[in-house]
C-alpha positions as CSV (number, residue, x, y, z in Angstrom):
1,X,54.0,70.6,84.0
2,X,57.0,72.7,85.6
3,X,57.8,76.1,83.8
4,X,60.7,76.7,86.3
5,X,63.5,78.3,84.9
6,X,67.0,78.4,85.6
7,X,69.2,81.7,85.4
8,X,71.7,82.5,82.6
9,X,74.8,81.9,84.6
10,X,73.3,78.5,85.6
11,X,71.9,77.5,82.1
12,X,75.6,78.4,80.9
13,X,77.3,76.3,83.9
14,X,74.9,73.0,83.1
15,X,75.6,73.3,79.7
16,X,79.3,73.6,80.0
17,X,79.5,71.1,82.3
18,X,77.9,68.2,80.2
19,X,79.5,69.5,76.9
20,X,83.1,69.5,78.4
21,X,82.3,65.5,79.9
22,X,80.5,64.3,76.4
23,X,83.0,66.1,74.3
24,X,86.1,65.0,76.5
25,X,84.6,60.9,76.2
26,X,84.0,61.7,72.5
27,X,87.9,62.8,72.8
28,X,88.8,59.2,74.2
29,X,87.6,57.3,71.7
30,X,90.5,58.4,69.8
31,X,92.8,57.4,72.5
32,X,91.8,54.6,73.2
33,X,91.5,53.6,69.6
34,X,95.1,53.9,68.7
35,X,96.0,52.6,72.8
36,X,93.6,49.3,72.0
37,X,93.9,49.0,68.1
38,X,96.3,51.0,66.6
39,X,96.6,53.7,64.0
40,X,94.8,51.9,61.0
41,X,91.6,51.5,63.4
42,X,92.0,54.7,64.7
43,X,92.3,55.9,60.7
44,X,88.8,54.0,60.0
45,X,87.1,55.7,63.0
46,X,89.0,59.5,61.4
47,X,87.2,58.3,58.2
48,X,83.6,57.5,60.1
49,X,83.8,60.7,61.8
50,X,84.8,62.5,58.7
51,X,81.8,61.0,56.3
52,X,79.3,61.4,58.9
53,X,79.7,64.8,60.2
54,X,78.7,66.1,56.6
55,X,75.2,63.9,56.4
56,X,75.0,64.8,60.2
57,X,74.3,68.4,58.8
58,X,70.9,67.3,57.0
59,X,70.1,65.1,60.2
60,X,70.0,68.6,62.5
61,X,68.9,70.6,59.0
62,X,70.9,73.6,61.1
63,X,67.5,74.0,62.8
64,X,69.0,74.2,66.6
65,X,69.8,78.0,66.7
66,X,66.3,78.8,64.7
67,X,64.4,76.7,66.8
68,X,66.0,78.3,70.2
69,X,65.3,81.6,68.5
70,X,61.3,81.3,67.9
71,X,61.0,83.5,70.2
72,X,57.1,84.1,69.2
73,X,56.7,80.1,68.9
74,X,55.9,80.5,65.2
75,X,56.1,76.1,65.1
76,X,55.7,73.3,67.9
77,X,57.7,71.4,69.9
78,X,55.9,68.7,68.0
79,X,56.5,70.2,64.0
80,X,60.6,70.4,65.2
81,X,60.3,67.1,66.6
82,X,58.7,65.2,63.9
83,X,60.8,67.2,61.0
84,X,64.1,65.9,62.7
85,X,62.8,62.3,62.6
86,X,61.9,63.4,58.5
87,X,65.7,64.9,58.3
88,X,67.0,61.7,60.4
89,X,65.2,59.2,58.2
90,X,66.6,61.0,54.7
91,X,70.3,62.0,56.4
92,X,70.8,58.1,57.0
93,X,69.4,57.0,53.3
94,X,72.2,59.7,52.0
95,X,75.0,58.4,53.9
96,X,74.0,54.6,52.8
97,X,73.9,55.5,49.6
98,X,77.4,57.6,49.4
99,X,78.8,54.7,51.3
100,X,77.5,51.7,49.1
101,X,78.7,53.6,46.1
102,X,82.3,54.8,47.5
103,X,85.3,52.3,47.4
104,X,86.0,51.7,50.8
105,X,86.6,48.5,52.2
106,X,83.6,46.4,53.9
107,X,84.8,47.1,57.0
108,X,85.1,50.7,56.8
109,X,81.6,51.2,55.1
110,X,80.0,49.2,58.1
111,X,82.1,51.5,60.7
112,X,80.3,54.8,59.0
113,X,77.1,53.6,59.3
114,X,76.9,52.3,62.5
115,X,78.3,55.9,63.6
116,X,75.6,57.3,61.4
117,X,73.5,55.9,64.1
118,X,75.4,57.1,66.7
119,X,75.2,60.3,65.5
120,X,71.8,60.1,64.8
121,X,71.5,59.9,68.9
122,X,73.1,63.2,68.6
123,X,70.9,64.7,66.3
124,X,67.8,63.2,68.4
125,X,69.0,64.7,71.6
126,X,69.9,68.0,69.7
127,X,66.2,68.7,69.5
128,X,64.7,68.4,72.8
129,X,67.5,69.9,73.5
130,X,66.6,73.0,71.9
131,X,63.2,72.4,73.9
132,X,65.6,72.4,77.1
133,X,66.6,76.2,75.9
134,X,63.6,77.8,75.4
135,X,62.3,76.7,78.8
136,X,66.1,77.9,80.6
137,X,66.3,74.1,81.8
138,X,69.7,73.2,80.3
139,X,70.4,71.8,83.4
140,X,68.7,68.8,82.0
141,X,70.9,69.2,78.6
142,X,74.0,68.8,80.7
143,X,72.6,65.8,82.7
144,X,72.1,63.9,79.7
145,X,75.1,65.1,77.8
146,X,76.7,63.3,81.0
147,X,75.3,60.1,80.7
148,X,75.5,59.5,77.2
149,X,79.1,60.4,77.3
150,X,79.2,57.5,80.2
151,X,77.8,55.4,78.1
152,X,79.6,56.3,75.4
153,X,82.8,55.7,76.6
154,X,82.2,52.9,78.5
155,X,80.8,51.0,75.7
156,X,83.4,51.7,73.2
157,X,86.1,50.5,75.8
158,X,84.6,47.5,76.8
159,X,83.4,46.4,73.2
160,X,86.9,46.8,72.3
161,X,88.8,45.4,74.7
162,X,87.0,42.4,74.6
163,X,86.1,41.7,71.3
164,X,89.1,43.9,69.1
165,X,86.4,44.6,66.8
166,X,85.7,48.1,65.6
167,X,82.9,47.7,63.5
168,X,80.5,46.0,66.8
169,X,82.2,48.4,68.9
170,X,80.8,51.7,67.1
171,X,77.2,49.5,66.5
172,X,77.0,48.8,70.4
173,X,77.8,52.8,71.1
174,X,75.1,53.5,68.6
175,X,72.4,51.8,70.6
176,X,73.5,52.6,73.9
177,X,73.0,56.3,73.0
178,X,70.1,55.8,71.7
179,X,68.7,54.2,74.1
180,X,69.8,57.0,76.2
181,X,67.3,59.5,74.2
182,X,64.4,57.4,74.6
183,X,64.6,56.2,78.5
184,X,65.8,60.1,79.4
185,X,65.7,63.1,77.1
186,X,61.8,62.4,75.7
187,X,60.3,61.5,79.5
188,X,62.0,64.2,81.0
189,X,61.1,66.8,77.8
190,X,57.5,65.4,78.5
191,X,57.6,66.9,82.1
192,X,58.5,70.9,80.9
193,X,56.1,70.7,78.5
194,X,53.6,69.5,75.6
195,X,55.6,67.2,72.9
196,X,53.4,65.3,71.2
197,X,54.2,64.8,67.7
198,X,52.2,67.5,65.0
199,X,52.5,65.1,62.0
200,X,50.6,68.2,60.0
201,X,52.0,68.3,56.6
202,X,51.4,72.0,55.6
203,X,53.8,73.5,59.0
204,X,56.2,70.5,58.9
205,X,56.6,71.7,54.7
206,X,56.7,75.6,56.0
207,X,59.2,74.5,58.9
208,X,61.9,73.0,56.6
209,X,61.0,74.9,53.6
210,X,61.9,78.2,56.3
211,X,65.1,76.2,57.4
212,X,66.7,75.1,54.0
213,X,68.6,77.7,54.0
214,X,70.3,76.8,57.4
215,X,70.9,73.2,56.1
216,X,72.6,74.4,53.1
217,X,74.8,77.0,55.3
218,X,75.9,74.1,57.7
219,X,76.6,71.5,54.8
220,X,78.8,74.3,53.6
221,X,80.5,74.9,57.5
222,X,81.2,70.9,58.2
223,X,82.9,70.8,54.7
224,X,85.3,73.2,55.5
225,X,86.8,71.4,58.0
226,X,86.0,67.9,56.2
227,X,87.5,68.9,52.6
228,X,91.1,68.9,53.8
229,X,90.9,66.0,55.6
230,X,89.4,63.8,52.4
231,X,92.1,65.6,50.4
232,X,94.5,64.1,53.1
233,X,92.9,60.7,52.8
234,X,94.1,60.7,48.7
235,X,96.9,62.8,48.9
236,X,99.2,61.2,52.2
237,X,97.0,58.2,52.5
238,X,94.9,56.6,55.5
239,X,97.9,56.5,58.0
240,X,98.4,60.0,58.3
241,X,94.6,61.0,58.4
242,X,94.6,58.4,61.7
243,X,97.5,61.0,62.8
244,X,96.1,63.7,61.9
245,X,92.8,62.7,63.4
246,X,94.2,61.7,66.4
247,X,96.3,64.8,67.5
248,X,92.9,67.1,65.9
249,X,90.8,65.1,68.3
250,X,92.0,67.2,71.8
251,X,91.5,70.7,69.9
252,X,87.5,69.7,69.2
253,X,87.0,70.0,73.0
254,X,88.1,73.5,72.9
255,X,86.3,74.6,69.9
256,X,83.3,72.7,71.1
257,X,83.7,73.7,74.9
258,X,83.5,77.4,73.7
259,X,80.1,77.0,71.3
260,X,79.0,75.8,74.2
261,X,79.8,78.5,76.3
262,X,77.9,80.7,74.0
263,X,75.0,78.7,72.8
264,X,72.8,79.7,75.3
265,X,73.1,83.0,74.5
266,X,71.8,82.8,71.4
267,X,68.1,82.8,72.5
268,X,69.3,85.7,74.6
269,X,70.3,87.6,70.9
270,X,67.3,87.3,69.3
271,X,65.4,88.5,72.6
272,X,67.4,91.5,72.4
273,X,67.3,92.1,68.7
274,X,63.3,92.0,68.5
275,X,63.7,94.1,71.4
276,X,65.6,96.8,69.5
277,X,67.9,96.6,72.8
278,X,71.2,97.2,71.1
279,X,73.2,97.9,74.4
280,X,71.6,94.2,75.5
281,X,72.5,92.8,72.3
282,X,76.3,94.0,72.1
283,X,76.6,93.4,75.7
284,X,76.3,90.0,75.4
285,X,77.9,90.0,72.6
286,X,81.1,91.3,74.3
287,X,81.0,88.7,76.3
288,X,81.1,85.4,74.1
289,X,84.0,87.3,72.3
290,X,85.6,87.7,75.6
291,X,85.2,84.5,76.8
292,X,86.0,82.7,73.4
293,X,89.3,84.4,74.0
294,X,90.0,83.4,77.2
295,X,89.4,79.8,76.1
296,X,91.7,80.5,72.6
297,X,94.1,81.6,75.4
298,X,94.8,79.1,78.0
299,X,94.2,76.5,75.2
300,X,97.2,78.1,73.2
301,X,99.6,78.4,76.6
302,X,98.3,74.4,77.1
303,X,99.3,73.4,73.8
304,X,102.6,74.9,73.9
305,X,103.5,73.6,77.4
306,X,102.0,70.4,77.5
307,X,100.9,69.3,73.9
308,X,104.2,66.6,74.1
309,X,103.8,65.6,77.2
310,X,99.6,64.9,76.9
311,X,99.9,63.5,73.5
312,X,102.7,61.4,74.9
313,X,100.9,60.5,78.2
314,X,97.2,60.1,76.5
315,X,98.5,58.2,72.8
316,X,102.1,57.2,72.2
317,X,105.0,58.3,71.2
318,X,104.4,57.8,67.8
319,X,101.6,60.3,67.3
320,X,103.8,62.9,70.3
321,X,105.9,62.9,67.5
322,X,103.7,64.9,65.6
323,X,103.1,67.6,68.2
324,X,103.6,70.4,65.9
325,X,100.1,69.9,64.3
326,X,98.7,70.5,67.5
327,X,99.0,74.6,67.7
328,X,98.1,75.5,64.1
329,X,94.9,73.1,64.9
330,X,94.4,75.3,68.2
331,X,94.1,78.3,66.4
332,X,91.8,76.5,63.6
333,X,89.8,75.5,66.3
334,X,89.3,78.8,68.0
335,X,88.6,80.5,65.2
336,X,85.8,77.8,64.3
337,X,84.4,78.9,67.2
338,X,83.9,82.5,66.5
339,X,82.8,81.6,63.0
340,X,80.1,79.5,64.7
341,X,79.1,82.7,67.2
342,X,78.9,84.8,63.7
343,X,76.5,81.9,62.4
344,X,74.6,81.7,65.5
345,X,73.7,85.2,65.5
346,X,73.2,85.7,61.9
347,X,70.5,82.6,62.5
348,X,69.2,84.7,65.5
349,X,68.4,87.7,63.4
350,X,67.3,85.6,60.4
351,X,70.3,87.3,58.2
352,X,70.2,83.9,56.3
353,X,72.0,85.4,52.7
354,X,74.9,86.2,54.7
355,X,75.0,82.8,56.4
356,X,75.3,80.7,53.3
357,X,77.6,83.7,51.4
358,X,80.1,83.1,54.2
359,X,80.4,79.6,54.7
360,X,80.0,79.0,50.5
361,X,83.0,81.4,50.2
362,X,84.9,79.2,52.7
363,X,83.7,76.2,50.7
364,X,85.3,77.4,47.9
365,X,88.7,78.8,49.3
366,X,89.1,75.3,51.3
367,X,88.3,73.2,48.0
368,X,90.9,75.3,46.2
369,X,93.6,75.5,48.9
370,X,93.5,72.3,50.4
371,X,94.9,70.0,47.8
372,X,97.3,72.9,46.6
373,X,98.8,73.6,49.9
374,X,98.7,69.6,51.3
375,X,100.4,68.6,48.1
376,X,103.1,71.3,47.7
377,X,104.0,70.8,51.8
378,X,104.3,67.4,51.3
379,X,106.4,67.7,48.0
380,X,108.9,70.0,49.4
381,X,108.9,68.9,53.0
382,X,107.2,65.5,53.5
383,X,104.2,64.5,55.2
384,X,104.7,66.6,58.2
385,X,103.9,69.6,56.6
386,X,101.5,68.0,54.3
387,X,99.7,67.6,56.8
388,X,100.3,71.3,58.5
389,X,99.0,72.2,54.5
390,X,95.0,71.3,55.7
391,X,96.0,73.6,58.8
392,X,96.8,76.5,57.1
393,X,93.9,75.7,54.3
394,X,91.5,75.4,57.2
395,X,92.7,78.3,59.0
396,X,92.4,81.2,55.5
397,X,89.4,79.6,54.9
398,X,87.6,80.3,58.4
399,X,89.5,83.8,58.1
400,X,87.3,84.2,54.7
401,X,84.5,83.0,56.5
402,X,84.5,85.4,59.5
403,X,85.1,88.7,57.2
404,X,82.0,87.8,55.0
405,X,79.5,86.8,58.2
406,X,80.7,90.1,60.2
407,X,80.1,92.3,57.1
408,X,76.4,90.6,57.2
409,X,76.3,91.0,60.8
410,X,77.5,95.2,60.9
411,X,74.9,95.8,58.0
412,X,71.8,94.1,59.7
413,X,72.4,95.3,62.8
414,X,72.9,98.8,61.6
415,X,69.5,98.5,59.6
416,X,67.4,96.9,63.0
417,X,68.7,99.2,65.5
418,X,68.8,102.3,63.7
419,X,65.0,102.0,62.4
420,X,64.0,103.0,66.1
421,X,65.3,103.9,69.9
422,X,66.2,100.3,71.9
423,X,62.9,99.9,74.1
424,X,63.2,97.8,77.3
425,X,61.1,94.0,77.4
């Protein structure tokens, strides 16, 4: 088996690259959705996405950063591959379940769980992935990242255009991305290293008894986001969650293009932090901020600039009409992001109160802000600025978020690097 490993810089560049082409095909669904079918298809698929990104939090059971982080290879490759196909297996009877028991209409209930499925490719790849990390070969990440967002996107298009049906469209996605897990992610994993499945019940139990906490932090950080956007769904109706949805869709490659940027660094954090290496560890830390902000940045001047003329060019005029959604959903983006970096970190040093504190007290301020502030901006100003309300209720919320996870953050770090002098590895 090769142990090569790549650099940092290269790691980083791999990973960026594949995140930026799966996330921008992920992006063009949403395009091509309202080009091929219109704003009530494109509305179902907001509604998928919606559902499933909150069950998709106890398919990866938040166990990504803490697996990347072992760095003393306390569990497997086989215990975290196994427990994802337990947390799969339970995410997907969840979401049936919700769905069955929800009134949506056949069609829409069919759409979220075939993208269940599709995003339980994700959650597949997200482990050996994680493998990818801890052996600084995330040039194979990227790789794959590329080729299921190839097949991602050409699936979708052609299923659509041919057959107008959204519901085989999402089901033919599904399969072709997880196909692409099991013809290239598990043979290539099997060439870095040992991943046979440990099917032992006591470290499996341990493994996701140790991570619970993680699952429950990011079932609390996808519901801030999701909460105003089912409060949308009641309060303005399905038409205007396809719009919203639709001009959101562009800012997600920004927040995700910047998580990506500083992923990799996270097994770099806890290196550092067992270390007692605090120049290391802010060092690093410097630069994710840094380059979180350059990506905030050019993604703000963009969106000024050219948010009419892409959403014009890429959708219609119809949605360009809603431009002004765009910025405020910038900044919710970018600041997403750097609650994310907080999480990571507080996962890398195992500060695990402080990561459910935070995200529980942006639960909270999003469930209690969202409705208020979508229904008084659309009772004084119309849908427009209901609409804008689930931007600003996003936006306080995160702000809430960040203030709790950096107070964590300043008092752990305090305690770890002060207990000794920073030593060298």
């Amino acid at each position: 088996m090769s142990q090569k490993k790549l650099s940092i810089q290269s790691s980083v560049l791999w990973n960026t690259i594949g995140s930026i082409c799966y996330l921008g095909c992920q992006w063009l669904l949403t395009v091509l959705v309202v080009k091929l079918s219109g704003i009530p298809d494109a509305g179902t698929l907001t509604l998928a996405m919606t559902v499933c990104n909150i069950w998709y939090c106890i398919a990866v059971y938040g166990m990504r950063n803490f697996q990347v982080s072992d760095a003393n290879d306390q569990y497997t490759n086989g215990t975290y591959i196994f427990s994802r196909i337990l947390t799969c297996s339970g995410a997907f009877l969840g979401c049936l379940i919700y769905t069955l028991c929800m009134p949506y209409e056949p069609q829409e209930k069919l759409c979220i769980l075939f993208y269940f499925l599709y995003k339980t490719s994700e959650a597949l790849f997200d482990v050996y992935a994680g493998i990818f990390q801890k052996q600084w070969r995330l040039d194979y990440a990227g790789k794959s990242m590329i080729l299921r967002g190839i097949l991602t996107i050409t699936g979708f298009s052609l299923l659509l255009v041919t057959t107008h049906n959204i519901v085989l469209t999402i089901g033919v996605m599904a399969l072709l991305c997880l196909g692409a897990v099991f013809l290239y992610d598990i043979p290539t994993t099997k060439k870095l290293t040992d991943i046979r499945l440990d099917t032992r019940r006591r470290p499996v139990f341990e493994l996701l008894r140790e991570c619970l906490p993680l699952v429950i932090y990011t079932l609390f950080s996808s519901s801030i986001a999701s909460i105003p956007r089912l409060f949308m769904e009641r309060i303005l109706g399905q038409y205007y969650l396809g719009i919203y949805g639709s001009v959101a869709t562009p800012t997600l490659i920004v927040q995700m293009g910047a998580t990506y940027v500083f992923n990799p660094f996270i097994t770099l954090f806890a290196e550092r932090y067992h270390q007692k290496d605090r120049k290391g560890f802010l060092s690093a830390l410097w630069k994710c901020v840094l380059a979180v902000f350059a990506i905030a940045v050019a993604a703000v001047l963009a969106g000024k600039f050219l948010g009419v003329w892409g959403l014009t060019l890429l959708l219609d005029e119809e949605v360009a009409s809603y431009s002004a959604l765009l910025i405020p959903l910038i900044l919710c983006t970018i600041l997403t992001a750097y609650a994310w970096l907080l999480c990571g970190i507080l996962t890398a040093i195992r500060e695990f109160r402080g990561l459910i504190l935070g995200n529980l007290a942006a639960v909270l301020a999003s469930f209690v802000l969202s409705p208020y502030l979508e229904q008084v901006c659309f009772q004084t100003k119309g849908a427009l600025f209901g609409m804008q309300g689930a931007s600003f209720a996003l936006m306080l919320s995160t702000l809430i978020e960040i203030l709790v996870l950096l107070l964590f953050m300043i008092l752990k770090l305090h305690t770890q690097f002060s207990s000794s002098k920073p030593h060298s590895a």
